[in-house]
VEXMAR-310433 format. One record per residue (C-alpha): residue number from 1; x negated, y, z. Coordinates in steps of 0.2 Angstrom, whole numbers, plus 5000, padded with zeros to 4 digits. Layout:
BEGIN
> i|px|py|pz
> NUM|X|Y|Z
...
//
This chain:
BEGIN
> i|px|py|pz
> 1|5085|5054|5229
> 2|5067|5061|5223
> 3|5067|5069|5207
> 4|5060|5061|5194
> 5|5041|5067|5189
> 6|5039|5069|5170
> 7|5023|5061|5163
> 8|5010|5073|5161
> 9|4999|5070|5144
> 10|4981|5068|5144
> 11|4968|5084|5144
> 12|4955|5079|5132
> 13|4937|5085|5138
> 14|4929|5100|5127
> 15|4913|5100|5122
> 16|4908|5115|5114
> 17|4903|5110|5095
> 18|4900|5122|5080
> 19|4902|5117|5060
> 20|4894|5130|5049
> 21|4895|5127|5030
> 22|4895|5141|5016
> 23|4892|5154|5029
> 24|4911|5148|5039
> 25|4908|5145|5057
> 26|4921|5132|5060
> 27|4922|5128|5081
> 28|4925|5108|5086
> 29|4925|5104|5103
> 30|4932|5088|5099
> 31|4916|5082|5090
> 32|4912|5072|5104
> 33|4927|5061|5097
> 34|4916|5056|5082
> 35|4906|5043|5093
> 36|4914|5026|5099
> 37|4909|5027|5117
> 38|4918|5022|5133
> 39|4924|5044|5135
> 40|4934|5040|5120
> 41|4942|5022|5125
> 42|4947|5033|5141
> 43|4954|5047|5132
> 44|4963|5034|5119
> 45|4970|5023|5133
> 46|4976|5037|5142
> 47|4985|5046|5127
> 48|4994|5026|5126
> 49|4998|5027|5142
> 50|5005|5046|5142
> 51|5015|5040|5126
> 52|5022|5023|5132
> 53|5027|5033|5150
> 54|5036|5047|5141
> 55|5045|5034|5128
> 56|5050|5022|5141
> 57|5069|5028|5143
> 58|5072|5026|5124
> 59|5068|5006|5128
> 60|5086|5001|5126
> 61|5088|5011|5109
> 62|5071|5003|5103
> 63|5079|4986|5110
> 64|5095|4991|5098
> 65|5088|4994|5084
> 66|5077|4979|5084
> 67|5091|4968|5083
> 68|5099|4976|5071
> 69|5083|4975|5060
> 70|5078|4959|5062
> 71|5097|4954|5061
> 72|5097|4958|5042
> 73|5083|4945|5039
> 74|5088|4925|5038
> 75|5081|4914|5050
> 76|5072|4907|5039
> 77|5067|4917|5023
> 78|5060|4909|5006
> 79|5051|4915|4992
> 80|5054|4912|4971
> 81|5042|4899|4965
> 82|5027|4903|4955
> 83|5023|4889|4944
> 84|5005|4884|4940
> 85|5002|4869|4929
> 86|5004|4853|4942
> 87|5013|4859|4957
> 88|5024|4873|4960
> 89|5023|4887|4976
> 90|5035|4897|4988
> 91|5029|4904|5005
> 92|5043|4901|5019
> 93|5046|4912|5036
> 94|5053|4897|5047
> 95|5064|4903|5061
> 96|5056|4914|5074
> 97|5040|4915|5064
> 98|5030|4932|5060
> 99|5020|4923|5046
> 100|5023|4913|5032
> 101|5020|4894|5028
> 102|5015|4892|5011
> 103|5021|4875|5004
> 104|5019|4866|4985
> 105|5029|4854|4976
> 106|5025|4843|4961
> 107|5037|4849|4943
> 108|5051|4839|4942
> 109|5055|4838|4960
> 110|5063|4857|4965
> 111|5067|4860|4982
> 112|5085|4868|4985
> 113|5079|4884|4990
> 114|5095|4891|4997
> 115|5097|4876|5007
> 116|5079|4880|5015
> 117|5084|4897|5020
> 118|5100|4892|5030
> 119|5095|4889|5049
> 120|5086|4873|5051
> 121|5093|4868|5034
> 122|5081|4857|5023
> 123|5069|4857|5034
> 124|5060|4842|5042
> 125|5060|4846|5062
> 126|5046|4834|5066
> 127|5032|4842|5055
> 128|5042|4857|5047
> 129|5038|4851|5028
> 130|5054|4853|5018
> 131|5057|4836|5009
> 132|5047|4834|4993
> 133|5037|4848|4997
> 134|5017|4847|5004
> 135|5009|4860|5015
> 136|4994|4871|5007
> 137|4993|4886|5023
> 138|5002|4889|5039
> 139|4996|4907|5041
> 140|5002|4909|5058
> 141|4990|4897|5062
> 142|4976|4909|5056
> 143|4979|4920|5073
> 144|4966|4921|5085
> 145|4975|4928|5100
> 146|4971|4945|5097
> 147|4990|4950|5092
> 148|4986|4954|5071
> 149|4985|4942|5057
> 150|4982|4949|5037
> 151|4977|4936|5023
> 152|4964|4946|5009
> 153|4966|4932|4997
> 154|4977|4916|4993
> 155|4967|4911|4977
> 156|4972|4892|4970
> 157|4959|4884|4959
> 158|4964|4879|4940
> 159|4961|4863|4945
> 160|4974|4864|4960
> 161|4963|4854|4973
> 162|4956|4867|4982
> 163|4962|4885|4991
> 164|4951|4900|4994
> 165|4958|4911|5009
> 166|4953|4925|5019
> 167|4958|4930|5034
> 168|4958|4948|5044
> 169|4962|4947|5062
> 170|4956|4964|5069
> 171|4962|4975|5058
> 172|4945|4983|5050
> 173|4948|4973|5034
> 174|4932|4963|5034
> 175|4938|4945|5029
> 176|4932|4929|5032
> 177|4934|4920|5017
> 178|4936|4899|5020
> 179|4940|4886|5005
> 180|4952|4872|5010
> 181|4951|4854|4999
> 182|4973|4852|4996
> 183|4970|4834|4995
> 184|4967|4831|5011
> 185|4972|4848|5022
> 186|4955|4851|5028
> 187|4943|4865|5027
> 188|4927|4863|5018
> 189|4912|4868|5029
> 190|4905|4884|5021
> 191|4912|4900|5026
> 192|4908|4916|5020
> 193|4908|4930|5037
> 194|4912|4945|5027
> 195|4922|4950|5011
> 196|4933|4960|5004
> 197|4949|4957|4993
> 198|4953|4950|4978
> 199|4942|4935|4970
> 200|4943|4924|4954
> 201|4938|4906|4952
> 202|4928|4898|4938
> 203|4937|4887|4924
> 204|4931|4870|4932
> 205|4935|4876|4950
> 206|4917|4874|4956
> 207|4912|4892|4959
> 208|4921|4908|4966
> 209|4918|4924|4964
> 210|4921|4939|4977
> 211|4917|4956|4984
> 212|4907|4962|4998
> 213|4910|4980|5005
> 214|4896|4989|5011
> 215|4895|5001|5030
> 216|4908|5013|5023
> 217|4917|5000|5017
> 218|4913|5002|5000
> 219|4916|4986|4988
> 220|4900|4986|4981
> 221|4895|4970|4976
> 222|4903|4953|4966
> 223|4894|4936|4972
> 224|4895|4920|4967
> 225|4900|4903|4979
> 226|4897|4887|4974
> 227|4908|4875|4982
> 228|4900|4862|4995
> 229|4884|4874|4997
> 230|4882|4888|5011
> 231|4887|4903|5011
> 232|4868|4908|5012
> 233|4863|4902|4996
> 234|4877|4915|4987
> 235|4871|4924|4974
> 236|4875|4942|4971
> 237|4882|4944|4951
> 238|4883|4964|4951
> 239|4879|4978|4961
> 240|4887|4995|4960
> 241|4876|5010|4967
> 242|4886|5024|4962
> 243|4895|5028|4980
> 244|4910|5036|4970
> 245|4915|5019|4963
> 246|4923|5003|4970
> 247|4922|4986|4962
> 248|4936|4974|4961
> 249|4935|4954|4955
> 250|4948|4946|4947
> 251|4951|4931|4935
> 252|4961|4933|4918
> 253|4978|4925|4917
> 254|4973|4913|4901
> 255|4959|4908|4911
> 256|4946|4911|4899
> 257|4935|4927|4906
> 258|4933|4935|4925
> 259|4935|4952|4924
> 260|4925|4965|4936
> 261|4930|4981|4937
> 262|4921|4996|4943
> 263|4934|5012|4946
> 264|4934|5030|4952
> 265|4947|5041|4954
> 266|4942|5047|4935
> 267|4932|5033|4927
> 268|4928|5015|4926
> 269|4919|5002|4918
> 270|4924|4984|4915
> 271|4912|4972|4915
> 272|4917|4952|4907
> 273|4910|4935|4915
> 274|4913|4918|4903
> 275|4923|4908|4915
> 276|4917|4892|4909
> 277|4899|4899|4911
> 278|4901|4906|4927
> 279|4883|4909|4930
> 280|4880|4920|4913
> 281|4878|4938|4917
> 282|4892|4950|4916
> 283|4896|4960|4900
> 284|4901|4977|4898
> 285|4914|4980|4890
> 286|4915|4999|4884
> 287|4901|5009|4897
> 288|4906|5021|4909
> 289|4911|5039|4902
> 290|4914|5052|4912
> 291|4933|5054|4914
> 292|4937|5039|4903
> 293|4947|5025|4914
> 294|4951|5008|4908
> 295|4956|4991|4914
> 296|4958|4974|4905
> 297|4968|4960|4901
> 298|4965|4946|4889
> 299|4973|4939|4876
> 300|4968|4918|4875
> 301|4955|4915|4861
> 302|4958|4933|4855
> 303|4952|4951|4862
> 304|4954|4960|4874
> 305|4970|4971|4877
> 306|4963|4989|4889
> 307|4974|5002|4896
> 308|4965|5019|4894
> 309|4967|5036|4895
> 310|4954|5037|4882
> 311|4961|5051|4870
> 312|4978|5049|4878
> 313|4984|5057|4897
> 314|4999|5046|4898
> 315|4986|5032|4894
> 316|4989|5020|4877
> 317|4986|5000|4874
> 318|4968|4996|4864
> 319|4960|4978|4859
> 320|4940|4976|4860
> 321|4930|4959|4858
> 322|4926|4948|4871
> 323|4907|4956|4871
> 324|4897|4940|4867
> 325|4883|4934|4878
> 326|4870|4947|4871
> 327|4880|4963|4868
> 328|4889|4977|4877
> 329|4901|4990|4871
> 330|4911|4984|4858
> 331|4922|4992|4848
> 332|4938|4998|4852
> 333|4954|4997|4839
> 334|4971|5007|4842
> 335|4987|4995|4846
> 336|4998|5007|4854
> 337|4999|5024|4855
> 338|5002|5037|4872
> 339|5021|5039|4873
> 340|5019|5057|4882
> 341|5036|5053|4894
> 342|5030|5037|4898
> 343|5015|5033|4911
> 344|5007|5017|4905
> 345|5001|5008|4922
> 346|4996|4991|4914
> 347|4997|4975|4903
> 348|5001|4956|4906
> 349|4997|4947|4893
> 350|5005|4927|4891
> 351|5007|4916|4875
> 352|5016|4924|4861
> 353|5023|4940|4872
> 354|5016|4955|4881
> 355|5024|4964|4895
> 356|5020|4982|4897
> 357|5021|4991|4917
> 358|5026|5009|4915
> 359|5033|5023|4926
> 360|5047|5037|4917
> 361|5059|5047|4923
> 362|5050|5043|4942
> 363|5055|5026|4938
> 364|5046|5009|4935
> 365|5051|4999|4920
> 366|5045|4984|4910
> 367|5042|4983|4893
> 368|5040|4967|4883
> 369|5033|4966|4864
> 370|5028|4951|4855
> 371|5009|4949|4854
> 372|5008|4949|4835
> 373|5019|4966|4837
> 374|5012|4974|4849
> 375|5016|4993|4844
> 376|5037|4987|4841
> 377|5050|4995|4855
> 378|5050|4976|4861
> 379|5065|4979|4874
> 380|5068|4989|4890
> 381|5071|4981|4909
> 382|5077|4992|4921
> 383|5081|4990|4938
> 384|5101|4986|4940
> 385|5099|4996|4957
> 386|5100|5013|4959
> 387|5084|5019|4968
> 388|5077|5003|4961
> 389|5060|4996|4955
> 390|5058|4980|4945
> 391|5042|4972|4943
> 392|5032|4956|4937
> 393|5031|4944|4951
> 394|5019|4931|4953
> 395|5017|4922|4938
> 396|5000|4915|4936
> 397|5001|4904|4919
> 398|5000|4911|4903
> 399|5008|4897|4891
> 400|5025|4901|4897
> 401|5042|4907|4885
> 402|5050|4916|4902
> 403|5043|4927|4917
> 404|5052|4931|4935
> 405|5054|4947|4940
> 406|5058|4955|4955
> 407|5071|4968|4958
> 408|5075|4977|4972
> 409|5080|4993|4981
> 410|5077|5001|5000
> 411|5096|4996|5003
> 412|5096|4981|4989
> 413|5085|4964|4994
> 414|5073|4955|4982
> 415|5083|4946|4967
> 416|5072|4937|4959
> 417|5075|4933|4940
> 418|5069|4922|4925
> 419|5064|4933|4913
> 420|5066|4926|4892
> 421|5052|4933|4885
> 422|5060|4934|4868
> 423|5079|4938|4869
> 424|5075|4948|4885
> 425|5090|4937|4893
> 426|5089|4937|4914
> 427|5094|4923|4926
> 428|5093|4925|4943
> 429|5084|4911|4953
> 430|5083|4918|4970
> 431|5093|4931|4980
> 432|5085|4934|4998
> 433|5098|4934|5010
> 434|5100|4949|5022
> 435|5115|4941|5033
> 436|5120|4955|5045
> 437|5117|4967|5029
> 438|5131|4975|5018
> 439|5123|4986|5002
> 440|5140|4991|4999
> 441|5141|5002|5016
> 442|5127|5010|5008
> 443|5123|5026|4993
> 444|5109|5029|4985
> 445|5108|5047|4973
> 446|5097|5055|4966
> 447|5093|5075|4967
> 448|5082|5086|4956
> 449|5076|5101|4967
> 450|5065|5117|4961
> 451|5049|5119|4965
> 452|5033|5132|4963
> 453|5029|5134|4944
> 454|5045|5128|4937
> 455|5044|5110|4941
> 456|5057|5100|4946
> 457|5055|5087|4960
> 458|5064|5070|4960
> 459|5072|5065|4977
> 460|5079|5049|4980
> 461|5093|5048|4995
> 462|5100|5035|5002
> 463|5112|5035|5017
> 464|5128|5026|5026
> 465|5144|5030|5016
> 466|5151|5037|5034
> 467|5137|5048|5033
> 468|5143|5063|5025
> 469|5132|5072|5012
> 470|5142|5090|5016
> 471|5126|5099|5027
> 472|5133|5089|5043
> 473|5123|5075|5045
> 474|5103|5075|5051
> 475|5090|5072|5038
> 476|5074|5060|5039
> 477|5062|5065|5024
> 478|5049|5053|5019
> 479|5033|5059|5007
> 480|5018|5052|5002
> 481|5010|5062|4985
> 482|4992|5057|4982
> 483|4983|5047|4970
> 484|4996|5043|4957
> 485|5004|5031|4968
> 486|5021|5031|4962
> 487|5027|5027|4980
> 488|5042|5018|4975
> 489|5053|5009|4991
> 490|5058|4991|4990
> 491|5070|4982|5001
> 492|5070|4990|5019
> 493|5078|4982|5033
> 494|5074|4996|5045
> 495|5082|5008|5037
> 496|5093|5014|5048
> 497|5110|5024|5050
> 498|5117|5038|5056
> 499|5104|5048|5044
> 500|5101|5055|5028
> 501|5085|5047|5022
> 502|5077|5055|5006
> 503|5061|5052|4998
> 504|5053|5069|4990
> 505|5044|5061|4974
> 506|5030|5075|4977
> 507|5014|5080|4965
> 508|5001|5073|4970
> 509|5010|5054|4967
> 510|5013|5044|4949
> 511|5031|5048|4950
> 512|5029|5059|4937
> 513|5015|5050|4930
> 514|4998|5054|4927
> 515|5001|5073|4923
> 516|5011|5074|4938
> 517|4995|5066|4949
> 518|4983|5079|4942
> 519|4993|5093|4946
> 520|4994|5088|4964
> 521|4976|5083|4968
> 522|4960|5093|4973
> 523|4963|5114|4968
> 524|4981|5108|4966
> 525|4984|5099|4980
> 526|4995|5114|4990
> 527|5007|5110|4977
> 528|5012|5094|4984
> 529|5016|5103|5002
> 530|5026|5117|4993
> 531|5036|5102|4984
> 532|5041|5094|5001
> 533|5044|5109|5009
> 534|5057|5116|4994
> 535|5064|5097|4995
> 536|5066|5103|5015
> 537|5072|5120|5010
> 538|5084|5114|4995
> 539|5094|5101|5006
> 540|5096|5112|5020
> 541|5114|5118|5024
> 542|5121|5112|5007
> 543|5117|5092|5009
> 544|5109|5089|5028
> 545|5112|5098|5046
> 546|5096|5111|5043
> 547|5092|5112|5061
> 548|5091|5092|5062
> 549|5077|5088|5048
> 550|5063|5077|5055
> 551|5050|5071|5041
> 552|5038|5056|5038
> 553|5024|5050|5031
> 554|5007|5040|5034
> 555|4989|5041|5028
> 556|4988|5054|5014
> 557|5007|5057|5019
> 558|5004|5059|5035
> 559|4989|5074|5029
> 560|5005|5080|5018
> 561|5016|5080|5036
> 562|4998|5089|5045
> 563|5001|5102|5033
> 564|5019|5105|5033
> 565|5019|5104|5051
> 566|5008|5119|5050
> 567|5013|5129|5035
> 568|5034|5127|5041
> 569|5033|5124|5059
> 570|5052|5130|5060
> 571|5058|5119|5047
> 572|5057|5103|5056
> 573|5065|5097|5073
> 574|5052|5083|5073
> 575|5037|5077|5064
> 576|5031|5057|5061
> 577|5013|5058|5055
> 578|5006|5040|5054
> 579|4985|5036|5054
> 580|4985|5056|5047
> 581|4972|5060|5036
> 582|4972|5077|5046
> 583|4950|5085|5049
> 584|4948|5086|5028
> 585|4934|5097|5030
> 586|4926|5087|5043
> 587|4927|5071|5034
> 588|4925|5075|5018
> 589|4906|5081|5023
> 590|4903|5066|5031
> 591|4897|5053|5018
> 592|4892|5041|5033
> 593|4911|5037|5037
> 594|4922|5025|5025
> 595|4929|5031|5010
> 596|4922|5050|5010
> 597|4911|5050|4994
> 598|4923|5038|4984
> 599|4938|5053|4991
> 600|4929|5067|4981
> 601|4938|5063|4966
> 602|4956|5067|4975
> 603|4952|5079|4988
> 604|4938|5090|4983
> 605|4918|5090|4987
> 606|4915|5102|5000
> 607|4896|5106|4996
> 608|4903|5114|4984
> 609|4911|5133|4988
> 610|4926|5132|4980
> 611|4931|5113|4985
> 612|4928|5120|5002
> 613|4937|5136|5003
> 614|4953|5126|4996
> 615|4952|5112|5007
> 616|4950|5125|5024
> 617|4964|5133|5016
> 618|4977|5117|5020
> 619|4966|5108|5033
> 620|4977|5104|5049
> 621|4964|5102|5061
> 622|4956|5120|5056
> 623|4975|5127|5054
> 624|4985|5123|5070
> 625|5004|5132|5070
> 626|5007|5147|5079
> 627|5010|5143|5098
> 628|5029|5143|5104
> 629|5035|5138|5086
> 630|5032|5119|5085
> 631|5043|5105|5082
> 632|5040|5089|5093
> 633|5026|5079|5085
> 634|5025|5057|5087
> 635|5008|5053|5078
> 636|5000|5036|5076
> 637|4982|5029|5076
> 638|4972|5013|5077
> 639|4956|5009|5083
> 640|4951|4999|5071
> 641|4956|5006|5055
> 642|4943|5010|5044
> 643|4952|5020|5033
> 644|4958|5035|5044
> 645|4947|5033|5057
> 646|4953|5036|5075
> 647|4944|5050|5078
> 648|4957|5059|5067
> 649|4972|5058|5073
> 650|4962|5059|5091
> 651|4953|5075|5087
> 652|4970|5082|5079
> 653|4981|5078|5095
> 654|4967|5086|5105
> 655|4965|5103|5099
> 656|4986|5105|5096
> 657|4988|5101|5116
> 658|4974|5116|5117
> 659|4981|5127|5108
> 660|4999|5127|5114
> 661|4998|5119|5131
> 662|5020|5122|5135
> 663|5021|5112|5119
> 664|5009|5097|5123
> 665|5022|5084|5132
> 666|5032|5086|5114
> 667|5017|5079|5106
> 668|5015|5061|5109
> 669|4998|5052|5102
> 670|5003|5030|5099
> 671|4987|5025|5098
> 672|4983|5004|5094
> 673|4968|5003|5107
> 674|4966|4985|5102
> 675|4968|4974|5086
> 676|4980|4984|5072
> 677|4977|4990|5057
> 678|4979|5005|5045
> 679|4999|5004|5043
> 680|5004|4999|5060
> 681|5005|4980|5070
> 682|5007|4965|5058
> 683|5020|4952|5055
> 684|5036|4949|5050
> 685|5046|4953|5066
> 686|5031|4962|5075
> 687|5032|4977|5060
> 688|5050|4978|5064
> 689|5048|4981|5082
> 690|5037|4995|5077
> 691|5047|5002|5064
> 692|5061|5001|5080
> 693|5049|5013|5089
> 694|5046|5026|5077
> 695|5065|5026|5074
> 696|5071|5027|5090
> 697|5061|5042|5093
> 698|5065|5049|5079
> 699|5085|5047|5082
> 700|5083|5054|5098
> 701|5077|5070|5091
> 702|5090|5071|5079
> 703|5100|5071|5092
> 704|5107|5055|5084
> 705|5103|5040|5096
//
């Protein structure tokens, strides 16, 4: 029998390429990489082909584990209903479908959800319409072939006739956004090519506004649709020239004002429209100062409510006029003061109550208070899962008594609750069903680990309860830590076993809230490697198996996993850097690419000295590891993500191979060559099969498959 021949990776082609800035001669023969020309469709196909050749024997694991995913889903799975003032919504994933149907019903007649999410149970085989239900958007039907489907906006008018939707099916985020009369099923002609998310519709449902990003994918602009005109007669409402800013569109829950926001990583500027005048001109409503952010909510036929870090790091609650028609920057009043321990994120205002979004103690709470009261303790909700987040759901209307919430954990699915807005008593409505699921086979703890300059870094761990904690058992390490995202897990039904799994609440995140943020980003942002690396070193030995710890992360954790890769190449047996944000230098001069001059404000500007000597200092493509010291490597890209772009990851894979050729069959380079978007393939069951991927490769490192 002939020996089998192991796959040998790809040799990317040099061509010799020389950065200088501040004096630093930086070499990059992958520069070349930079262009999208048919040398790099090569070099990508072939580091897809190297990856799926050298991945092929873990097929059966990968075949495994996606049964025992997609076996903790229902067959068919139901949302809660969000009420509006004729007909009520729920989405449904029928059986075997990656997308949802979205489906209405008129109040008084309530479809029996649970009897839906059995298999084929209250479900109309001929058409697929549960009974007393009406269909307002298969979304599967939105898929053009090309293997990826994502919706940008499901936006029903006040008046509930007609739909606005946008739909994504390469994965560059540039959406088509179509209108749909729900009387009779049937798109309206006008269609606008290209937009971005979020949108907001006039009072009388005869305009909509939206946002157009610009080459770098910038939002820049709001315009303004009338319904039953072409797209070409548009006008633009507001244009944002600062390049550091973003703009977002969105409509008020009491329906009375569309609200436009311009943000920054450290300022904004909020910007009202009358609804029922939807061709007046926007209104500011407090300027742009430097450092100062602030966002909006509205209170009907009263002021605005902003959350602001004005005076107050930990951000407090103010009210300002509605600006009338011929003023800007009204005055702002105090209604609630910064509480230091708690992160104020944002308000939902309804009739008679406000409900307060806050992170403490790396944890995300609610806080309701009666509008008349605003400053009061209100009451508390917390999560009834530990390792849990609560949040609103989706509760468009304003003149309601009760809310639903959502609670859920990595290990716990969605419940989904009535909310009393005044005695603060919960009913559950919904509970999804995870049928080849137990939570009770599962723990979730929680671990405080020591860290540079005396801070103490939140870890949240979850494993199988035949998993032992006693330093046995191999560890998968998850971190993200960047832009205040408090990157809290919900329900996760590819969480496997056979593992530790912990998530290191890093600086650099919201966890810790806004404090925490600022001292992980731009000349603080080694701090946020040095948390996940402690987390590493703490759980090694005393909790986890140290010479089995493989870590995780994607985007701006996948940069956090560049760096620990190579600050500590010996701490890991394998890394998982997804879409990394890994040539930080490179990128962060080039203000032609998506995202870089808007990215300043988190990671530095490199025209300027300092910026770039600390940015070089953690850079992974300018910072390989030492050669014969490396753990394996699995890292993801997609073609078509403009967010990372491919020439990242591409470059980064490159120059490791280079630099440690013995190592380069460790190092494998999944690359979407085709339609796929910034956090891996779409759909329901098409995700999971991913997720399968990663896993098995990961478990077979561990030495756990």
């Amino acid at each position: 029998m002939a020996p089998v021949t192991e796959p040998s990776p790809p040799v990317a082609p040099r061509d010799p390429f020389e950065h200088t800035e501040h004096g630093v001669a930086r070499p990059d023969p992958y520069h070349w990489m930079s262009a999208a020309t048919p040398a790099l469709t090569e070099y990508l196909s072939a580091e897809r082909s190297f990856h799926d050749s050298a991945v092929a024997h873990l097929h059966p694991l990968v075949s495994t584990l996606k049964a025992e995913m997609s076996s903790r889903l229902p067959p068919a799975e139901v949302s809660a209903r969000w009420r509006r003032t004729r007909f009520s919504y729920y989405t449904v994933h029928l059986a075997g479908n990656d997308y949802a149907h979205i489906f209405r019903e008129i109040h008084g007649f309530e479809t029996d959800l649970k009897q839906i999410s059995t298999v084929g149970g209250g479900l109309d085989d001929e058409n697929r319409i549960p009974p007393g239900s009406e269909p307002v958007l298969a979304i599967g039907s939105l898929a053009d072939g090309s293997g990826y489907l994502d919706l940008g906006v499901t936006l029903v008018s006040p008046d509930e006739d007609l739909l606005a939707y946008s739909v994504d099916t390469t994965g560059d985020e540039v959406y088509a956004l179509r209108f749909r009369d729900l009387r009779t099923g049937v798109d309206l002609d006008e269609v606008v090519p290209r937009s971005y998310f979020g949108g907001a519709w006039s009072a009388d449902s005869q305009w909509f506004f939206y946002t157009v990003h610009d080459r770098a994918y910038r939002p820049h602009e709001v315009w303004r649709h009338r319904i039953g005109t072409p797209a070409a007669e548009d006008v633009r409402v507001l244009v944002e020239p600062d390049e550091r800013f973003a703009l977002s569109v969105r409509a008020s829950r009491s329906g009375d004002v569309v609200l436009v926001l311009s943000e920054s990583r450290d300022t904004g500027e909020v910007w009202v429209i009358d609804a029922r005048e939807p061709e007046s001109a926007p209104r500011s409503v407090g300027g742009r100062r430097p450092g100062v952010l602030y966002r909006a909510e509205h209170l009907r036929d009263g002021p605005l409510l902003l959350v602001t870090n004005d005076d107050a790091v930990e951000f407090r609650l103010v009210a300002a006029p509605v600006p009338a028609a011929d003023q800007d920057h009204t005055a702002w009043q105090r209604v609630r003061p910064e509480a230091p321990t708690e992160r104020l994120e944002r308000v939902d205002a309804f009739a008679g109550h406000l409900v307060l979004s806050l992170c403490a103690e790396a944890e995300h709470r609610l806080r309701v208070v009666p509008a008349d009261d605003p400053a009061s303790e209100g009451f508390v909700v917390r999560s009834r899962f530990p390792g849990g987040v609560v949040r609103l759901a989706r509760n468009p209307t304003y003149d309601v008594g009760a809310v639903t919430v959502v609670d859920q954990s990595p290990v716990e699915p969605p419940v989904w609750s009535d909310l009393d807005l005044a005695s603060g008593e919960l009913s559950d409505v919904l509970r999804q069903e995870a049928p080849g699921h137990d939570p009770g086979r599962y723990v979730t703890s929680r671990l405080d680990v020591p860290s540079e300059g005396g801070v103490s870094v939140p870890v949240t761990v979850i494993r199988h309860r035949a998993t032992p904690l006693d330093g046995t058992a191999p560890l998968l390490l998850y971190g993200y830590g960047a832009y205040e995202d408090a990157f809290e897990e919900g329900w996760d039904p590819a969480l496997p076993s056979g593992v530790v799994f912990a998530h290191a609440h890093v600086r650099g995140g919201g966890e810790g809230g806004r404090r925490w943020w600022l001292d992980g980003r731009l000349e603080h942002k080694q701090h946020t490697f040095t948390d996940f690396i402690a987390v590493a070193d703490a759980m090694a030995g005393r909790y986890v198996d140290g010479s089995r710890i493989a870590s995780r992360g994607l985007s701006a954790g996948g940069l956090l996993q560049g760096a620990v890769f190579s600050q500590r190449p010996d701490r890991w047996t394998a890394v998982v850097a997804e879409v990394p944000f890994v040539d930080v230098v490179t990128t962060m001069f080039d203000a032609t690419i998506p995202l870089t001059i808007i990215e300043w404000d988190e990671w530095g500007d490199p025209r300027r000295r300092a910026d770039f000597d600390w940015m070089l200092a953690y850079s992974p493509y300018d910072n390989p590891p030492p050669a014969g010291s490396r753990p394996d490597l699995l890292v993801t890209g997609a073609l078509h993500d403009p967010r990372v772009m491919v020439r990242e990851p591409a470059k980064w894979v490159a120059r490791l191979r280079e630099t440690d050729p013995e190592w380069s069959p460790r190092c494998h380079f999944r690359v979407e060559t085709g339609a796929g978007a910034h956090t891996g393939p779409s759909g329901r069951f098409g995700h999971l099969a991913y997720e399968a991927e990663v896993y098995a490769w990961v478990l077979d490192r561990l030495g756990s498959a």
